[in-house]
C-alpha positions in Angstrom: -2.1 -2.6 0.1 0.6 -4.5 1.8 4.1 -4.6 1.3 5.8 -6.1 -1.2 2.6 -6.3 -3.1 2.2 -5.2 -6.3 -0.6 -2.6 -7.5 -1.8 -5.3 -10.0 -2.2 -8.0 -7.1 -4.2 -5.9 -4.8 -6.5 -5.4 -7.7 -6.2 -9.1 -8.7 -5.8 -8.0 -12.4 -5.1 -10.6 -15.2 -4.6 -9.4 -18.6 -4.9 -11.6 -21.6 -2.9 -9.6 -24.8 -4.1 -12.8 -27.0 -7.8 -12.3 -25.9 -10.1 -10.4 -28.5 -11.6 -8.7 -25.9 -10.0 -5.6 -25.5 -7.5 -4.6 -22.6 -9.6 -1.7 -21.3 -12.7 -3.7 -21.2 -10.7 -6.7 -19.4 -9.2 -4.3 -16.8 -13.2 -3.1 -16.8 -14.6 -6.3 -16.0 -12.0 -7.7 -13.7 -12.2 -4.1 -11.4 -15.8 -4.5 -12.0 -16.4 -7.8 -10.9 -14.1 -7.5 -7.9 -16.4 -4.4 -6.4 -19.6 -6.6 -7.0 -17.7 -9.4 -4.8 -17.3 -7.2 -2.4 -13.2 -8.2 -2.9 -13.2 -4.1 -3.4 -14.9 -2.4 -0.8 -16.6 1.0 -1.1 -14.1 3.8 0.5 -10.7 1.3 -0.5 -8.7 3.2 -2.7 -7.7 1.6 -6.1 -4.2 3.2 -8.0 -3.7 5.5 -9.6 -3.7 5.3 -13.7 -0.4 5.8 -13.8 0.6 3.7 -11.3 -1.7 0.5 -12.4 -0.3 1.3 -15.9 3.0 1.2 -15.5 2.4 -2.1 -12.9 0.6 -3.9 -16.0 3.0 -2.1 -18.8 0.0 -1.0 -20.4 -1.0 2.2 -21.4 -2.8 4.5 -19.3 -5.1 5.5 -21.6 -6.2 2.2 -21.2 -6.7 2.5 -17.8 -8.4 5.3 -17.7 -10.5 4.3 -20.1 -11.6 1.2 -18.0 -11.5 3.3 -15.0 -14.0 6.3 -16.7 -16.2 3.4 -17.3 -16.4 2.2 -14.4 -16.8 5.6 -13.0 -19.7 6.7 -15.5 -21.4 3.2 -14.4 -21.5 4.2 -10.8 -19.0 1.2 -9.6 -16.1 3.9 -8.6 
């Protein structure tokens, strides 16, 4: 990640707090989506829960929650 670049940006993460789709399976599908564009290589590391939490002022159960699925599904 570059300076002056937020966490959030260099994960290109857009959460929608209106959307019925809940934020752990939006932060899911937009990590997930990004990995099968190749926009997230294998090897780059992503942040840290805590980190990509506080950057979205989320909680980080939710993103570890997106993050264990995306583990258990073989895309981390």
């Amino acid at each position: 990640m570059g300076r002056g670049r937020s966490v959030a940006e260099a994960v290109a993460v857009k959460l929608d707090t209106a959307s019925p789709i809940p934020l752990f399976h939006q932060l899911y599908l937009s990590i997930r989506d990004r990995v099968i564009g190749g926009t997230l290589r294998a090897g780059l590391r992503i942040p840290s829960s805590r980190r990509l939490a506080a950057e979205l002022r989320i909680s980080r159960n939710t993103v570890v929650s997106a993050y264990e699925q995306l583990f258990a599904e073989g895309y981390l």
